[in-house]
Every structure is written in structure tokens, then in C-alpha cells.
ZAMAR-760134 format. One line per field, with one value per residue (C-alpha): residue number from 1; residue in one letter; chain; x, y negated, z. Coordinates in pm, whole numbers, plus 50000, padded with zeros to 5 digits. Layout:
! residues N
i (NUM | ...);
aa (a | ...);
ch (A | ...);
X (X | ...);
Y (Y | ...);
Z (Z | ...);
END
This chain:
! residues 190
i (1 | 2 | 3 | 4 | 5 | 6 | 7 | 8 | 9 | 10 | 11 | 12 | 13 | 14 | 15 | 16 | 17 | 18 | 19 | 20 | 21 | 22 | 23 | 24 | 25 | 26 | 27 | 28 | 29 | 30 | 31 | 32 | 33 | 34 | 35 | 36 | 37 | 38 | 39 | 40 | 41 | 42 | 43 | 44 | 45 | 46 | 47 | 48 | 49 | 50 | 51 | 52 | 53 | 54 | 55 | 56 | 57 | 58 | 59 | 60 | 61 | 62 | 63 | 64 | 65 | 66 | 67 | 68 | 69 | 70 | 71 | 72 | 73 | 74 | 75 | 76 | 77 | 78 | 79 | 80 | 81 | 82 | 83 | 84 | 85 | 86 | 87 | 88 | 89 | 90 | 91 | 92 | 93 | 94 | 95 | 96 | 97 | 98 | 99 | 100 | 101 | 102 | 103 | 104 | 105 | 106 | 107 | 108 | 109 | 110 | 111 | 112 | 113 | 114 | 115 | 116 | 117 | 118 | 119 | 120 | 121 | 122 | 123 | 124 | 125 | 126 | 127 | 128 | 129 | 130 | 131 | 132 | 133 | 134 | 135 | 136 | 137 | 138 | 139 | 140 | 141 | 142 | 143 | 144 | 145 | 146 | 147 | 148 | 149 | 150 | 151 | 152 | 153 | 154 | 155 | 156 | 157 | 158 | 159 | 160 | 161 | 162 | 163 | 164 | 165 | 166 | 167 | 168 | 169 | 170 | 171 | 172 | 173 | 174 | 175 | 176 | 177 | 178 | 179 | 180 | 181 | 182 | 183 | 184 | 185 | 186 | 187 | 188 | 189 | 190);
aa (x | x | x | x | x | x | x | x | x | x | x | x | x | x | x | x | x | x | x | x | x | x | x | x | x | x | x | x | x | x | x | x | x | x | x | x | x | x | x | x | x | x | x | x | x | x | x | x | x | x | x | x | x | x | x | x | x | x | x | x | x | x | x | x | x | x | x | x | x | x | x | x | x | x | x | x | x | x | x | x | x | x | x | x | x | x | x | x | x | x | x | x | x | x | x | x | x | x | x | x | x | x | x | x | x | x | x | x | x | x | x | x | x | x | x | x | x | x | x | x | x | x | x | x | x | x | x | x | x | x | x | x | x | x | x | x | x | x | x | x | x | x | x | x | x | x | x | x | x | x | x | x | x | x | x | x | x | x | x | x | x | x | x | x | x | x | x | x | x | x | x | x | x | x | x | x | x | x | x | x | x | x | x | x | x | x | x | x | x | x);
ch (A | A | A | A | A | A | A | A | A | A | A | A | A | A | A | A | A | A | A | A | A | A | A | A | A | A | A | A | A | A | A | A | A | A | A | A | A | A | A | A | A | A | A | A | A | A | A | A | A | A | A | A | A | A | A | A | A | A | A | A | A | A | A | A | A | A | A | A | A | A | A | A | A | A | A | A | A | A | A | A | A | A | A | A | A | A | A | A | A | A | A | A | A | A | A | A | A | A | A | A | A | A | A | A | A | A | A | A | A | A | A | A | A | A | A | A | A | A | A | A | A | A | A | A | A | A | A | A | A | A | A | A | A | A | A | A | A | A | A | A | A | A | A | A | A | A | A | A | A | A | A | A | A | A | A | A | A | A | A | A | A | A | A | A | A | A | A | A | A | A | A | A | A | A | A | A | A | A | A | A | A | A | A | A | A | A | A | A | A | A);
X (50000 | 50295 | 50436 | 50779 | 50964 | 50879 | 51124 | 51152 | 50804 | 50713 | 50534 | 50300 | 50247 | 50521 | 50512 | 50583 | 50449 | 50631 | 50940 | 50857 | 50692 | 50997 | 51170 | 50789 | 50739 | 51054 | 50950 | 50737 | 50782 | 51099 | 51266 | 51407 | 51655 | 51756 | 51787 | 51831 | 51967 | 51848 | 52205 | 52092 | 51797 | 51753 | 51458 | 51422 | 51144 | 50962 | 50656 | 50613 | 50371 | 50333 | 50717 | 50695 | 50423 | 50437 | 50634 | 50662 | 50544 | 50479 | 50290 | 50186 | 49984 | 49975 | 49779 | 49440 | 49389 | 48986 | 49028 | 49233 | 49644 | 49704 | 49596 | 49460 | 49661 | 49995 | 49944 | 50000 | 49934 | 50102 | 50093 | 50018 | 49887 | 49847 | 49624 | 49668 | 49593 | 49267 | 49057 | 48805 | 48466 | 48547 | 48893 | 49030 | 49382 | 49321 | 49145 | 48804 | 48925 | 49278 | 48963 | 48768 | 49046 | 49171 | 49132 | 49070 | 49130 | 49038 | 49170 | 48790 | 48473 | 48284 | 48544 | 48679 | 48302 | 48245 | 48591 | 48821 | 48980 | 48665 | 48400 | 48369 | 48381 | 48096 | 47909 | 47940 | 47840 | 48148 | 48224 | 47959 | 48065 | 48065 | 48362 | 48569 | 48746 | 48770 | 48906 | 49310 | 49303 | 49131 | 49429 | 49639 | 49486 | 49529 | 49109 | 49127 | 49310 | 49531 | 49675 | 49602 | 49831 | 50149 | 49968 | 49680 | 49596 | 49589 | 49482 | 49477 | 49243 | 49350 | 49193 | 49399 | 49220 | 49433 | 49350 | 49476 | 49772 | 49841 | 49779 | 50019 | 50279 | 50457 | 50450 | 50592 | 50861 | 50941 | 50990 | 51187 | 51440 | 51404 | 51549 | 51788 | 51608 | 51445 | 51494 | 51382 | 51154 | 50939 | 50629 | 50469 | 50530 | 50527);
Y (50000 | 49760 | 49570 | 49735 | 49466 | 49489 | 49389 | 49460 | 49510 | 49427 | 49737 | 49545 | 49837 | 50066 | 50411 | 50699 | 50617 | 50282 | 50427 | 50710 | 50456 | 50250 | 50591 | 50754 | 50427 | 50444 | 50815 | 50692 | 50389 | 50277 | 50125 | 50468 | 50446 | 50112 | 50261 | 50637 | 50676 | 50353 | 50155 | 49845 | 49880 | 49665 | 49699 | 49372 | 49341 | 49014 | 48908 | 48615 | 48775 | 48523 | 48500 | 48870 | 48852 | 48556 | 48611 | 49010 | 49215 | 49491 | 49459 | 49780 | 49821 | 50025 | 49877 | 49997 | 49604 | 49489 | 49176 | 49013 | 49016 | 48925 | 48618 | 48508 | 48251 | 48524 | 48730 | 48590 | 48673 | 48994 | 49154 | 49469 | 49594 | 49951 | 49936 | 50238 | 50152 | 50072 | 50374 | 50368 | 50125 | 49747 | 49780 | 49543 | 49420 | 49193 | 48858 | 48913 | 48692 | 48899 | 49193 | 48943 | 48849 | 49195 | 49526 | 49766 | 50118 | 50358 | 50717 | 50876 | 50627 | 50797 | 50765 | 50414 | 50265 | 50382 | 50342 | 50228 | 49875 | 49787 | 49852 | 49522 | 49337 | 49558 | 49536 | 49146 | 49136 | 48986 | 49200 | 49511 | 49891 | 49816 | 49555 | 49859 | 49957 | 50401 | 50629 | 50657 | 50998 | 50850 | 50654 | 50915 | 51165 | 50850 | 50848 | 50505 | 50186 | 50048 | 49725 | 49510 | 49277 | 49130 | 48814 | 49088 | 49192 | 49527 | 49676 | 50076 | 50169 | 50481 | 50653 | 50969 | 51282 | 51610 | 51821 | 51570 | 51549 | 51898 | 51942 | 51588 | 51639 | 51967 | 51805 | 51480 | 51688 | 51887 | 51530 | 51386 | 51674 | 51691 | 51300 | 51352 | 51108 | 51104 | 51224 | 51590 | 51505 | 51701 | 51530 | 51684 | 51796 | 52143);
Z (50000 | 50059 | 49775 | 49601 | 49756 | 50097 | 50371 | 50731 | 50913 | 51280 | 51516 | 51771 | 52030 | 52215 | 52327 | 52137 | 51815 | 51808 | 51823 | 51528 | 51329 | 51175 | 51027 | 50910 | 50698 | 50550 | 50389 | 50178 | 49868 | 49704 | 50021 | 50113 | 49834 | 50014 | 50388 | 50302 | 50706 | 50846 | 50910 | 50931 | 51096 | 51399 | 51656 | 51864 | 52120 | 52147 | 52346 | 52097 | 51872 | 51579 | 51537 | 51480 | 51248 | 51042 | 50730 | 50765 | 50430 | 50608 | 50959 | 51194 | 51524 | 51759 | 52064 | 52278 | 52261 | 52355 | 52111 | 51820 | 51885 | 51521 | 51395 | 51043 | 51026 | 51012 | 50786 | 50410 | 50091 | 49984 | 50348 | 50406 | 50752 | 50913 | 51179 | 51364 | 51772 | 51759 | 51758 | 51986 | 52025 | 52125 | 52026 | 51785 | 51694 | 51409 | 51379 | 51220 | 50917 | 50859 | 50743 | 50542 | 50285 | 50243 | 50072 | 50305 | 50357 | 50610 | 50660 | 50708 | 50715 | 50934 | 51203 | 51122 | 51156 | 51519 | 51602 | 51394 | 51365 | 51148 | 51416 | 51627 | 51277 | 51118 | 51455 | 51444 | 51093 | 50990 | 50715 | 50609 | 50473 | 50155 | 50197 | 50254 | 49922 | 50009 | 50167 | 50200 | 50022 | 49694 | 49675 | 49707 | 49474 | 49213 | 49226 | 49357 | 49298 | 49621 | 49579 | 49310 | 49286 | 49453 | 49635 | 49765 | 50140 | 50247 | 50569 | 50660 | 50950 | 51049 | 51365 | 51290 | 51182 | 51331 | 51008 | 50717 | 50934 | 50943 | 50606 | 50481 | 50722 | 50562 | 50196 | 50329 | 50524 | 50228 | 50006 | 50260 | 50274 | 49888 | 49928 | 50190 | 50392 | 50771 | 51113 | 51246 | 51543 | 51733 | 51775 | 52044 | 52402 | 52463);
END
């Protein structure tokens, strides 16, 4: 969904996840030919939200927050944002407006309405179902178009869905190691 020229991207969220996410996004588009092993990448925390955000291409969440953290007024044209913390009712990372100018994509509708970053904006009327362009895996199968153009907004709502996960995971493991790119990491506790 990012543009092919996509710099660095700010993660708004720790835990876990935050510290995966950096090397995961870096599978996938033509910047892994420019950080095959990550040497210059540089993780800087910061409580000062809108120096992280504005400017970034690429911008990813990762928060339980109960209203906006990311503000309209951030995120130019061109950016793309993965929404991935909020996934449950009330929860909401993005200013309202951020959904309003973009394209968005969720990874499963009936998830993403209830509980995905969408869900206080549909509730509050602010944008309806139809604003939402598909389903991630349309785009993906080439069945639907992603980004449009360069100066386009993109969000991905993604609650997570356990069985597309399962069933991505192995073929983006096998490109990876196909590319000589990535970390081996075991994702969960045991």
C-alpha cells in the first residue's frame, strides 16, 4: 500500500508487536533491496507524537487507545497508515478526518466494523461502509486496485484474523528466505 519510495516509518504503540513490526514491513515492497539486514535502521522513542508522524510515508499503530492519537493534520498526501491496535469497540487511533480523505482497507469487514479502527467513525456517521474500498486480500489476489496514485491516502484496519495469518505467514517466510532477507523469530510464548 505504501508508495515505492517510501522512507523510514514511525510505530506509535510498544510491546511486542512494536518491536517485530519494523523488520515484518521491510518483507514486503521494494525497500528490502535497500535494507536487506536492516544496518541503518535506527529506533528512537519519542513521546512527541506529531514529530513522529508528520512527514513519515509510512505510519503504523499499535495502541488500545479510547480516542484519536494521530491527527489529520499529520498525515500528508502520499501516506500510508496500518492501523493495527485498535481492535476492539470505542477504540480509535486516528482522527476521524485522517479516514475521510483516504482509501481504506480492512483485513475482514465484518470484524473491522464492530471493532476495527473504522467502528467509532461508522458509529458517528462520519464515514459509512461503503467508503471502505475491500478487503486486503482483493488486493492481494490483484482483484482489487490499492493505491492509486502517489499523492493518495491509504489506511489498513487490520483486527487480525488467526487463520489468514496462518495461512500468509509460511509463503511470506518462504519469500523472505528466497530473498535472503528477515529475522527468524518465534512469535509466540510457549
Amino acid at each position: 500500500m505504501c508508495r515505492c519510495d517510501a522512507g523510514g516509518e514511525p510505530h506509535l504503540g510498544g510491546g511486542p508487536g512494536a518491536r517485530r513490526a519494523p523488520g515484518l514491513l521491510d518483507l514486503v515492497g521494494p525497500r528490502q533491496r535497500q535494507r536487506p539486514k536492516f544496518p541503518h535502521l535506527t529506533i528512537e522513542g519519542s513521546i512527541d507524537l506529531e514529530r513522529a508522524v508528520r512527514g513519515a510515508d509510512v505510519v503504523v499503530t499499535g495502541t488500545h487507545a479510547r480516542g484519536w492519537i494521530v491527527d489529520d493534520a499529520w498525515i500528508e498526501p502520499g501516506t500510508h497508515v496500518a492501523a493495527l491496535g485498535a481492535d476492539l469497540e470505542g477504540e480509535q487511533e486516528l482522527h476521524p478526518a485522517i479516514l475521510q480523505r483516504a482509501r481504506i482497507f480492512v483485513d475482514d469487514i465484518r470484524q473491522c466494523v464492530p471493532d476495527g479502527e473504522i467502528n467509532v467513525a461508522l458509529r458517528e456517521g462520519l464515514i459509512a461502509e461503503s467508503d471502505v474500498a475491500g478487503e486486503i486480500g482483493k488486493v492481494i489476489c490483484g482483484e482489487l486496485e490499492g493505491r492509486q496514485s502517489d499523492e493518495q491516502i491509504t489506511v489498513f484496519d487490520s483486527t487480525g484474523i488467526a487463520l489468514q495469518d496462518s495461512a500468509t505467514v509460511p509463503l511470506e517466510v518462504e519469500r523472505a528466505v528466497a530473498a535472503g532477507v528477515g529475522t527468524d523469530e518465534k512469535m509466540i510464548s510457549t
